[in-house]
Backbone as XML, in Angstrom:
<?xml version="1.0"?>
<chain id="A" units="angstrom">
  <residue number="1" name="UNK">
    <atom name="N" x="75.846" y="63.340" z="132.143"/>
    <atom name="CA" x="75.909" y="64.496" z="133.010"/>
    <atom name="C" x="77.008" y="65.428" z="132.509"/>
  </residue>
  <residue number="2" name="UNK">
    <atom name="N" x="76.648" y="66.259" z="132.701"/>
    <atom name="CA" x="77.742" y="67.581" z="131.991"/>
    <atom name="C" x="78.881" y="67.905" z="133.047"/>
  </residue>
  <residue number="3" name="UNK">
    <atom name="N" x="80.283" y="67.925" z="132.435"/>
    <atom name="CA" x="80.919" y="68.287" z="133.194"/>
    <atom name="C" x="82.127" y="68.823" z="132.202"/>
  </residue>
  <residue number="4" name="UNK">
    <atom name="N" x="83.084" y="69.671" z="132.898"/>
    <atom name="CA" x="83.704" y="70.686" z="131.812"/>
    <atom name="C" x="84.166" y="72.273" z="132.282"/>
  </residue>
  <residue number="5" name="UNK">
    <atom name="N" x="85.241" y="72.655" z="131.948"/>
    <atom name="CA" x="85.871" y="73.913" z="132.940"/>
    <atom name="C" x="85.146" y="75.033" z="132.973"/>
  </residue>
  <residue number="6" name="UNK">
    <atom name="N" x="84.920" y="75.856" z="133.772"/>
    <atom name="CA" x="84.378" y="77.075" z="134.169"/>
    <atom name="C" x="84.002" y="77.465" z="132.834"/>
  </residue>
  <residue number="7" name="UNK">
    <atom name="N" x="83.030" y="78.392" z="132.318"/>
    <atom name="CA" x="82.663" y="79.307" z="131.047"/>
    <atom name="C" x="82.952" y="78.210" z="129.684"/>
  </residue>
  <residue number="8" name="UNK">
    <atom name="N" x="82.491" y="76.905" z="129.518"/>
    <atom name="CA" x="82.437" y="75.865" z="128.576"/>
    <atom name="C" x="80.873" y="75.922" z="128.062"/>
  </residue>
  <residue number="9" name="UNK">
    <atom name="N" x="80.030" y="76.394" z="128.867"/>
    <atom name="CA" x="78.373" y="76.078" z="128.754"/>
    <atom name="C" x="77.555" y="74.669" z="129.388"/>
  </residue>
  <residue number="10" name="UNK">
    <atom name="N" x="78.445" y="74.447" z="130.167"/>
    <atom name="CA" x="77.826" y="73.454" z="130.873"/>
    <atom name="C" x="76.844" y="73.871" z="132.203"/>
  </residue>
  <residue number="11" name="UNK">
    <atom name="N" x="76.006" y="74.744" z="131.568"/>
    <atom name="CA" x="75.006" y="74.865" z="131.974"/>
    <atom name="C" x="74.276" y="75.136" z="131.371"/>
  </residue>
  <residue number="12" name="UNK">
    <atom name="N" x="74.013" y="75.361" z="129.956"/>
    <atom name="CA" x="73.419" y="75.111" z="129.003"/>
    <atom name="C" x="73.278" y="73.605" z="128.674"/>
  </residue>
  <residue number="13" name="UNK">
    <atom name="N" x="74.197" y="73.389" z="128.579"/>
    <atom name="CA" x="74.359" y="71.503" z="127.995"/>
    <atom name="C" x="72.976" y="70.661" z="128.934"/>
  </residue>
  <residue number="14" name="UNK">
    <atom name="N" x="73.611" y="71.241" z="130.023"/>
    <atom name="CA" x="72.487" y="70.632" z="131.650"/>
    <atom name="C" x="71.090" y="70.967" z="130.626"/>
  </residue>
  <residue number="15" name="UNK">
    <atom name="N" x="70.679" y="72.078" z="130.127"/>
    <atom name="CA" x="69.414" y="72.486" z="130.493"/>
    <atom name="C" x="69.105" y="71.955" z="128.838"/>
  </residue>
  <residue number="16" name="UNK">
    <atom name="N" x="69.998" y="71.610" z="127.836"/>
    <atom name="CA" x="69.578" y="71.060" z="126.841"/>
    <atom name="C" x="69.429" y="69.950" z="126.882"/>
  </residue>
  <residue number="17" name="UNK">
    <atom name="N" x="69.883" y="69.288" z="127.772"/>
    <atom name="CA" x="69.816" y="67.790" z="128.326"/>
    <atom name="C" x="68.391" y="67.648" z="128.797"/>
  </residue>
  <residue number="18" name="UNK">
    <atom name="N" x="68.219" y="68.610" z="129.352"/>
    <atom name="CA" x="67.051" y="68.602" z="130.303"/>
    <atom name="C" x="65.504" y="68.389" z="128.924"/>
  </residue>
  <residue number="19" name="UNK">
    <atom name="N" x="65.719" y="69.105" z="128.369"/>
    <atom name="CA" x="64.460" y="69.421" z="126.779"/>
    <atom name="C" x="64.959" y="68.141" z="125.810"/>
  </residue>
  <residue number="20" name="UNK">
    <atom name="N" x="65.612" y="67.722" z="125.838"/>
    <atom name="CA" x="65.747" y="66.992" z="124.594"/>
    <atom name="C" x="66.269" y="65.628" z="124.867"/>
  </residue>
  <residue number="21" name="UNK">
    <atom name="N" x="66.832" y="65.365" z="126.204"/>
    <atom name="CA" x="67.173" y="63.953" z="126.689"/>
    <atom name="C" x="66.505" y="63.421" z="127.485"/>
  </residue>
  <residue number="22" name="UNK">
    <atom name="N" x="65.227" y="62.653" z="127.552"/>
    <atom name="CA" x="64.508" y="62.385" z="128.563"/>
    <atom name="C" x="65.007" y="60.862" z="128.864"/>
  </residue>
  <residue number="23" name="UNK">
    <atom name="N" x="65.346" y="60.430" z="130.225"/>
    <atom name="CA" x="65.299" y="59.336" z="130.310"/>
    <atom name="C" x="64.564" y="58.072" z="131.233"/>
  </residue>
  <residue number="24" name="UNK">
    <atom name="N" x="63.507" y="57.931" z="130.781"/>
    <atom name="CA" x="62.176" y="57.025" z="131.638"/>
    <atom name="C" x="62.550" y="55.873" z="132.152"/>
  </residue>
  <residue number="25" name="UNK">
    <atom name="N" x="63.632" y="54.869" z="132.029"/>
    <atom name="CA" x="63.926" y="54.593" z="132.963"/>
    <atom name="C" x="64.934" y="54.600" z="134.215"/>
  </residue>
  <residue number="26" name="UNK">
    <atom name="N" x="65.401" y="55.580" z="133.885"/>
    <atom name="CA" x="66.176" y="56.415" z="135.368"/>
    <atom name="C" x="64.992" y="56.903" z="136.426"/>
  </residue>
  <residue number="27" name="UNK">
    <atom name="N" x="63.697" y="57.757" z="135.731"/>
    <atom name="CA" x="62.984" y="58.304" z="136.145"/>
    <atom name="C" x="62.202" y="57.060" z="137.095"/>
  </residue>
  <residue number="28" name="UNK">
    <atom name="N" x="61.756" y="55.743" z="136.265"/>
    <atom name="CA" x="61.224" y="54.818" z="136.972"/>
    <atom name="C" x="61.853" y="54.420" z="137.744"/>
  </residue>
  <residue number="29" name="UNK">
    <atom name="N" x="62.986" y="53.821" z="137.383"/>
    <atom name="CA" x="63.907" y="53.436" z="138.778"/>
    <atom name="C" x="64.092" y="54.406" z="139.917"/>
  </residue>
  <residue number="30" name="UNK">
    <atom name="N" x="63.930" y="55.520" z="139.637"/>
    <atom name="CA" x="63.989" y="56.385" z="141.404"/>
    <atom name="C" x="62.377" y="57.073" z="141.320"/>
  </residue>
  <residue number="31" name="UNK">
    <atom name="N" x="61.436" y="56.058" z="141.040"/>
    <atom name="CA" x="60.002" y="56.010" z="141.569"/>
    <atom name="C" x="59.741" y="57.765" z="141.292"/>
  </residue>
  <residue number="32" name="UNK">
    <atom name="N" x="60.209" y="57.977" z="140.064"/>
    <atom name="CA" x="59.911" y="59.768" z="139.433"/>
    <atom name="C" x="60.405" y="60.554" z="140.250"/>
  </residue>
  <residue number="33" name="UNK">
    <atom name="N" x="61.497" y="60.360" z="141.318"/>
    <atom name="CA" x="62.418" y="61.137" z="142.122"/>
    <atom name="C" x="63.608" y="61.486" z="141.307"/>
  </residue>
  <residue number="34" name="UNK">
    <atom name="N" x="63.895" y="61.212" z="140.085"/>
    <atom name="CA" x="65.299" y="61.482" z="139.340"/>
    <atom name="C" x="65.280" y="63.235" z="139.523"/>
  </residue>
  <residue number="35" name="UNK">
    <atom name="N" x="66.527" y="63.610" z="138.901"/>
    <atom name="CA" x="66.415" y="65.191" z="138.783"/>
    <atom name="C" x="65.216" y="65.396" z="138.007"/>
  </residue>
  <residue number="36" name="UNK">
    <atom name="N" x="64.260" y="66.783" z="138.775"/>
    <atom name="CA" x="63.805" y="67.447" z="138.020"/>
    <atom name="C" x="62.450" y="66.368" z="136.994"/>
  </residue>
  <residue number="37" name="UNK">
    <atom name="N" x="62.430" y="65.439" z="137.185"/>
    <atom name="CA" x="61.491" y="64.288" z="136.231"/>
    <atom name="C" x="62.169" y="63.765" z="135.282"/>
  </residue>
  <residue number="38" name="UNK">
    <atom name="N" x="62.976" y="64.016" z="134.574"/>
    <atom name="CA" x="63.530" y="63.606" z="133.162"/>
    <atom name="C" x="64.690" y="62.770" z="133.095"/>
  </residue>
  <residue number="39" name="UNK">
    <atom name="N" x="65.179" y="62.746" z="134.755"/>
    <atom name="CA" x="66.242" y="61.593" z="134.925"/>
    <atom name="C" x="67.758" y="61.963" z="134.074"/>
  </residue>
  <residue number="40" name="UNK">
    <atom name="N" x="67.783" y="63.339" z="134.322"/>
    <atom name="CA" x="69.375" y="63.338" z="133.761"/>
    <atom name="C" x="69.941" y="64.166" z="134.961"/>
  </residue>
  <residue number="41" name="UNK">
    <atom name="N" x="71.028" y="64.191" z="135.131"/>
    <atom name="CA" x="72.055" y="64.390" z="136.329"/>
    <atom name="C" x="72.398" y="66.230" z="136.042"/>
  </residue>
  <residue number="42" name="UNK">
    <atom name="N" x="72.581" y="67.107" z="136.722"/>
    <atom name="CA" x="73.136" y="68.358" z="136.071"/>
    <atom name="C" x="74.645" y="68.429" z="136.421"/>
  </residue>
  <residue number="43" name="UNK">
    <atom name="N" x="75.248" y="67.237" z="137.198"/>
    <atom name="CA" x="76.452" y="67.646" z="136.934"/>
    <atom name="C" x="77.066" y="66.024" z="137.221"/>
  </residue>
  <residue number="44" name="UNK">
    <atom name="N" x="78.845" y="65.795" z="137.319"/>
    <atom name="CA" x="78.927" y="64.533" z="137.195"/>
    <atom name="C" x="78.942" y="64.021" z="139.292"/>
  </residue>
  <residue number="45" name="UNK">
    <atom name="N" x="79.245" y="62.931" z="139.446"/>
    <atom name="CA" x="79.660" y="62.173" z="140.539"/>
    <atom name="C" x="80.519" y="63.192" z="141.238"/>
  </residue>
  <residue number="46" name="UNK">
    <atom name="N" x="81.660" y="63.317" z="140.436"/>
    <atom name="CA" x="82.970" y="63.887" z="141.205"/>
    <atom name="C" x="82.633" y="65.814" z="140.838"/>
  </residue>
  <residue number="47" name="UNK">
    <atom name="N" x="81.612" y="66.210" z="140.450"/>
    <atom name="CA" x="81.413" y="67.380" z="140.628"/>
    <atom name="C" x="81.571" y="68.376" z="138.660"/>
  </residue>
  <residue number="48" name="UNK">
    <atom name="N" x="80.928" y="68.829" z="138.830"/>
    <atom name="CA" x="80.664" y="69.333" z="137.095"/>
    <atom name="C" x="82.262" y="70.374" z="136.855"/>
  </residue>
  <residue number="49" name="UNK">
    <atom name="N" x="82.703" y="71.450" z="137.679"/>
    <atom name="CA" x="83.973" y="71.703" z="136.952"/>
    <atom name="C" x="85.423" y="70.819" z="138.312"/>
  </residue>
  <residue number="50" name="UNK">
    <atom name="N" x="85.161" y="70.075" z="138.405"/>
    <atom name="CA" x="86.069" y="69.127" z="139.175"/>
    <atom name="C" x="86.950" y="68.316" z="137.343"/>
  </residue>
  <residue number="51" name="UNK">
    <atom name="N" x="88.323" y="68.584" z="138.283"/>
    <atom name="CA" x="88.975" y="67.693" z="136.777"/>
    <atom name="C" x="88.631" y="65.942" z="137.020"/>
  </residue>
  <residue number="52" name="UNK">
    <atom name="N" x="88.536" y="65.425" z="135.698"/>
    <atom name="CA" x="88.534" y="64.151" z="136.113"/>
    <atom name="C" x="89.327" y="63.048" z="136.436"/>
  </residue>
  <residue number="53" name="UNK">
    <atom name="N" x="90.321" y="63.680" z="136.958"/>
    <atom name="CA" x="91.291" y="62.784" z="138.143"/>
    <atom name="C" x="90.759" y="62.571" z="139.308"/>
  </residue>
  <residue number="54" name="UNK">
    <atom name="N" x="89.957" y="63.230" z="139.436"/>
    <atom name="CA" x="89.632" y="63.033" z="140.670"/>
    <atom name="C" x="87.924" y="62.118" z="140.345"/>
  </residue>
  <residue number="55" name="UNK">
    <atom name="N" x="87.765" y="61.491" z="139.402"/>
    <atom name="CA" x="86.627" y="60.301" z="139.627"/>
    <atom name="C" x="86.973" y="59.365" z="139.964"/>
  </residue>
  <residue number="56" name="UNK">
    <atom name="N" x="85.843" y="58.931" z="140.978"/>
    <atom name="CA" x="86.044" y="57.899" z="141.872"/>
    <atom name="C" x="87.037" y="57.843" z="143.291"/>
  </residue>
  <residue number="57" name="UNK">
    <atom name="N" x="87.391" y="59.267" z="142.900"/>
    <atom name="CA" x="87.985" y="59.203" z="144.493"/>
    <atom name="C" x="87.339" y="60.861" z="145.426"/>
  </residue>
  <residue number="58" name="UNK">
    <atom name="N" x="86.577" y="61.358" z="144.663"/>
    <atom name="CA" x="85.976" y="62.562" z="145.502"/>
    <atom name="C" x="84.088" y="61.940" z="144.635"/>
  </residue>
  <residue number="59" name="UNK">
    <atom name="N" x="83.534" y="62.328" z="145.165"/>
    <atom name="CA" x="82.422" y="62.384" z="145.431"/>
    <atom name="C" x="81.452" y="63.830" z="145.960"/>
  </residue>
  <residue number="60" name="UNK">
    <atom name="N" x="80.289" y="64.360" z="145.455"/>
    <atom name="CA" x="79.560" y="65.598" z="145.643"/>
    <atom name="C" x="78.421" y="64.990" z="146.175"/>
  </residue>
  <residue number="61" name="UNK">
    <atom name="N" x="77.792" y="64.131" z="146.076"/>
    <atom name="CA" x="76.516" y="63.459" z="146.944"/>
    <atom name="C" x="77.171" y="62.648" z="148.283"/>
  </residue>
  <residue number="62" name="UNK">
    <atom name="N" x="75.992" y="63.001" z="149.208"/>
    <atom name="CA" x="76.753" y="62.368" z="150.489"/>
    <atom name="C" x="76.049" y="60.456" z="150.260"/>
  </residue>
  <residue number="63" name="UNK">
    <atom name="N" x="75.062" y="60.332" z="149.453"/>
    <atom name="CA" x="74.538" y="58.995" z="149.629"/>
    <atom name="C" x="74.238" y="59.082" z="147.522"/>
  </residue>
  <residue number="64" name="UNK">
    <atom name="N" x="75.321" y="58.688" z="146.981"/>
    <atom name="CA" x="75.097" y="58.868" z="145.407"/>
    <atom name="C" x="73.834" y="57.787" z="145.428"/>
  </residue>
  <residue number="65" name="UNK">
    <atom name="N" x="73.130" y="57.713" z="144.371"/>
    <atom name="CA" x="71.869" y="56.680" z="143.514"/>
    <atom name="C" x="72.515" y="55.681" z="142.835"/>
  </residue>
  <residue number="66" name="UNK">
    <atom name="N" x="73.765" y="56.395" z="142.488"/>
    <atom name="CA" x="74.528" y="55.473" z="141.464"/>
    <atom name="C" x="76.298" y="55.161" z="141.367"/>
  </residue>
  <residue number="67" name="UNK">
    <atom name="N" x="76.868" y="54.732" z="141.012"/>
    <atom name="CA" x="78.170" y="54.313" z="140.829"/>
    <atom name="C" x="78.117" y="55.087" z="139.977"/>
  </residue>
  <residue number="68" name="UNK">
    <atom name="N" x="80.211" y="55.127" z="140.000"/>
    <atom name="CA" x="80.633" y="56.171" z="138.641"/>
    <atom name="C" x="80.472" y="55.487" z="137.518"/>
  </residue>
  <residue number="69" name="UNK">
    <atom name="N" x="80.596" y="54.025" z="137.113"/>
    <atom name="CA" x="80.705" y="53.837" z="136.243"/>
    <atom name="C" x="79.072" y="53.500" z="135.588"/>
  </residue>
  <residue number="70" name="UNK">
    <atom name="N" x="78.397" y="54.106" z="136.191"/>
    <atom name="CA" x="76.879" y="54.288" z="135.305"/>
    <atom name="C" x="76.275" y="55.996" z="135.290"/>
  </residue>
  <residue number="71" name="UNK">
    <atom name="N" x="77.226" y="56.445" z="135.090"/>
    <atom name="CA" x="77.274" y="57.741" z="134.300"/>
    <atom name="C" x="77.960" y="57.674" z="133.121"/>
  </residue>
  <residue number="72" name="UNK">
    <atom name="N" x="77.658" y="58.882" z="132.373"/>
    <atom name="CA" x="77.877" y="59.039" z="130.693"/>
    <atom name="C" x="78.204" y="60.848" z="131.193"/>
  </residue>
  <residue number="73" name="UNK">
    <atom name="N" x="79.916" y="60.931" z="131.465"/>
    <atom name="CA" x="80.361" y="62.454" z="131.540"/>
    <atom name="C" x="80.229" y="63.187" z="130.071"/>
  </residue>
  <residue number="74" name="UNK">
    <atom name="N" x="79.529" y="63.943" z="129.669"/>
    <atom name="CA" x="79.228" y="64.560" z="128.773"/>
    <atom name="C" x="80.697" y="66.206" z="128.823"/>
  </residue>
  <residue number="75" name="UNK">
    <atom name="N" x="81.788" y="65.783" z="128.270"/>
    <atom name="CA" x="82.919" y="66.737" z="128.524"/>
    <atom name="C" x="82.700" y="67.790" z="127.391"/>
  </residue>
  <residue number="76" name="UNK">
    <atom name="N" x="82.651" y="69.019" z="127.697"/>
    <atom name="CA" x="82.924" y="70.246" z="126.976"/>
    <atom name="C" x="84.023" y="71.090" z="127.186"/>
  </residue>
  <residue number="77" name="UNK">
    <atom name="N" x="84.782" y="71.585" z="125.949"/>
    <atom name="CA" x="86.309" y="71.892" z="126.029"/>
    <atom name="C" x="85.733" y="73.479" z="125.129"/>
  </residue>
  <residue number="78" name="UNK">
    <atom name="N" x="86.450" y="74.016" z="125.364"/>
    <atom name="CA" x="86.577" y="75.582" z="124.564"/>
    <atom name="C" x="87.645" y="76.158" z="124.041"/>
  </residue>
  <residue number="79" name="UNK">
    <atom name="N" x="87.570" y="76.622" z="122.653"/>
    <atom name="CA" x="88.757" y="76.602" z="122.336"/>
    <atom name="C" x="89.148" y="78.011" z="122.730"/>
  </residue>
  <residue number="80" name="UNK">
    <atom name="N" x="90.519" y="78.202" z="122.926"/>
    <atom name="CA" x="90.527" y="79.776" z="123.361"/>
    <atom name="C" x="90.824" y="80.983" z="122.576"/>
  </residue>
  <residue number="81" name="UNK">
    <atom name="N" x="90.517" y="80.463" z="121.803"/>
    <atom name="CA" x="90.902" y="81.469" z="120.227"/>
    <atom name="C" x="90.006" y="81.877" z="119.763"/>
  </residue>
</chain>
C-alpha cells in the first residue's frame, strides 16, 4: 500500500499498483470484495500521508481486514532539489 508525504505520487503509485500488481489471493480471501478487484490497498493502515510513528497505534478503517503487520508500506520520498 502506498504511503508517503503530500506531492510524492502516491497516487500514482496506488493506480500503478492497481495495472500491474494484481493480487488473487487477497481478492479470494475477501470473496472478490478486496479494493476495486485486484486486492491492493490505496493507502496504508495508519493512513497514506500519516508519518509512520504512528503504525499501529492510529488506525483509518473502523473494522481493518487485516493487521499491520500483513501489509507491505510501499514508501515514496522526493528529493527537493
Amino acid at each position: 500500500a502506498p504511503a508517503g508525504l503530500f506531492n510524492t505520487g502516491t497516487n500514482l503509485l496506488s493506480v500503478l499498483l492497481e495495472y500491474n500488481c494484481q493480487n488473487p489471493h487477497r481478492v479470494a480471501k475477501f470473496n472478490g470484495n478486496a479494493k476495486r478487484g485486484h486486492g491492493n490497498e490505496w493507502q496504508t493502515l495508519w493512513g497514506k500521508h500519516t508519518p509512520a510513528r504512528y503504525r499501529g497505534a492510529y488506525v483509518t478503517a473502523k473494522n481493518p481486514k487485516y493487521s499491520v503487520d500483513e501489509i507491505l508500506p510501499i514508501v515514496l520520498v522526493r528529493n527537493p532539489y
